[in-house]
C-alpha positions in Angstrom: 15.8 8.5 7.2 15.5 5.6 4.6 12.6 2.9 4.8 15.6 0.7 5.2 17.6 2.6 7.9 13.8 2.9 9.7 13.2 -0.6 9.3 16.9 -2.1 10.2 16.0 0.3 13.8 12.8 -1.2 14.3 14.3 -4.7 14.0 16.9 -4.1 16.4 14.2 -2.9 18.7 11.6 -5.7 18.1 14.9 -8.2 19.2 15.7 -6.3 22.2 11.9 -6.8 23.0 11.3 -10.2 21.9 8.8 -9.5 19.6 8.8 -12.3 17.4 5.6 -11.6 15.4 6.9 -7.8 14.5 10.3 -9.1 14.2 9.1 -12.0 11.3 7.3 -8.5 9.1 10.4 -6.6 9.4 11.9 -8.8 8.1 9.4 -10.2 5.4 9.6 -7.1 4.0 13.4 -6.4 4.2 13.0 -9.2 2.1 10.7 -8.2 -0.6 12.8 -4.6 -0.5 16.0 -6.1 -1.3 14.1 -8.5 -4.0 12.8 -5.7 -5.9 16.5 -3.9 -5.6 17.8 -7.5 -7.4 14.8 -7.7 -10.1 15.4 -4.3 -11.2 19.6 -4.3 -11.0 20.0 -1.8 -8.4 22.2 -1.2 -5.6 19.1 0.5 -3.9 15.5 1.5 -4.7 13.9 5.1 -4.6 11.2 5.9 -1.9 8.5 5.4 -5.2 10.2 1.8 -5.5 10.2 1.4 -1.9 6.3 2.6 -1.3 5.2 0.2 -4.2 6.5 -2.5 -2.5 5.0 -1.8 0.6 1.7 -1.5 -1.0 1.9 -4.4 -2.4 2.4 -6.5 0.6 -0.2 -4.4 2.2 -2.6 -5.3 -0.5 -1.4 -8.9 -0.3 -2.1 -9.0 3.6 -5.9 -7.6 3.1 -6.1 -10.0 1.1 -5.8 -12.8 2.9 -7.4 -11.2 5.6 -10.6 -11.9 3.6 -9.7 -14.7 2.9 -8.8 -16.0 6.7 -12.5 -14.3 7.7 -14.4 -16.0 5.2 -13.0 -19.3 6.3 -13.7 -18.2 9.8 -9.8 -18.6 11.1 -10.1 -15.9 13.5 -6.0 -17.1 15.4 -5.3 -15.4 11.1 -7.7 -13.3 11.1 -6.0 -11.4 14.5 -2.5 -12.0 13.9 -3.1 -11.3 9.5 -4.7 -7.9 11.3 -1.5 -6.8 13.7 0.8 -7.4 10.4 -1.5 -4.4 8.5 -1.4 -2.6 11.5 2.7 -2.3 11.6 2.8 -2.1 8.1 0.8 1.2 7.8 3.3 2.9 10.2 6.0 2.8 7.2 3.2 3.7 4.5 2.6 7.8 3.9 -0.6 9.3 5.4 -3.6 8.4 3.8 -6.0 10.9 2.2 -9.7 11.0 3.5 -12.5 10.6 1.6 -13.0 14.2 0.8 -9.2 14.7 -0.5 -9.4 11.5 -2.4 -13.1 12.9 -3.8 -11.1 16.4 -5.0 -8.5 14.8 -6.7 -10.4 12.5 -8.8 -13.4 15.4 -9.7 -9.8 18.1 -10.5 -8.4 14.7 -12.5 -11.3 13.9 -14.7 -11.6 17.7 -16.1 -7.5 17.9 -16.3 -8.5 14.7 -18.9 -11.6 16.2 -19.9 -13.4 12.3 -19.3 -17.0 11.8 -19.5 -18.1 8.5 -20.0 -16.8 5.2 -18.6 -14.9 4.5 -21.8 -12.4 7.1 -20.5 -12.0 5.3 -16.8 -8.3 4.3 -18.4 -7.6 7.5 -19.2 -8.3 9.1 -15.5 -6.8 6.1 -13.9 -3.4 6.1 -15.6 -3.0 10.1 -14.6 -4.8 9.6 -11.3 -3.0 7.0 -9.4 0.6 7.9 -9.9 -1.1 11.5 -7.4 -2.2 9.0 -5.1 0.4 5.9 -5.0 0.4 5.1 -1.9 -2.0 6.9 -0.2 -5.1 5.4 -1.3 -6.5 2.2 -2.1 -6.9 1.5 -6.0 -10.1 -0.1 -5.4 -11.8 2.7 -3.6 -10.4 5.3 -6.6 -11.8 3.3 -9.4 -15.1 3.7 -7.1 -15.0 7.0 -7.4 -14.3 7.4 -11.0 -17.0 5.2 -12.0 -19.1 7.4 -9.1 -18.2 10.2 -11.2 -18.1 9.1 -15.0 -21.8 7.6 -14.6 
């Protein structure tokens, strides 16, 4: 089943229910879905498309998660929370620390990087393995971690 067909189920569920909050994120990112689909002249996007634009409203939501706790708006801070929450449902399992660790330690010998001049290098092979599935702030942790 497509994001789409997933996400066009859940909204028919979230009206039955009255869930107003879920409902509004469905279709927020419907939205963005079908603006990506426009920008890039396509009648429908490909599950990499689709989990890049997902990410990105994920990242965009953490965001101003921090942003809502460092102002100390905790009504944002819980609802800014639930929104992540459903939103990870339609993203792919996330690796753990150990798998993340592996694949960055097997990517910087397949690039044969040892310095932090070659970060660049290790980055553009290494995220495309983990699009998706781990946050690009915590890899380029753990390439600097290991290129030091």
């Amino acid at each position: 089943m497509s994001l789409v067909e997933s996400l066009n189920q859940d909204m028919k569920l979230a009206m039955r229910n009255k869930e107003k909050q879920k409902l509004s994120m469905i279709r927020m990112v419907k939205a963005s879905l079908q603006n990506e689909a426009i920008k890039l002249g396509k009648e429908e996007l490909s599950q990499d498309e689709e989990l890049t634009v997902l990410a990105r409203e994920l990242k965009q939501l953490k965001d101003s998660l921090q942003e809502f706790k460092q102002a100390e708006r905790t009504d944002l801070v819980e609802k800014t929370e639930q929104n992540i929450e459903f939103l990870q449902v339609y993203m792919p399992k996330q690796l753990s620390s150990e798998e993340l660790e592996q694949i960055v330690v097997e990517t910087i010998k397949e690039v044969d990087a040892t310095t932090k001049q070659d970060i660049g290098k290790v980055m553009s092979v290494l995220m495309p393995k983990v699009k998706g599935k781990a946050d690009g702030a915590k890899v380029n942790q753990l390439v600097l971690k290991h290129l030091s």
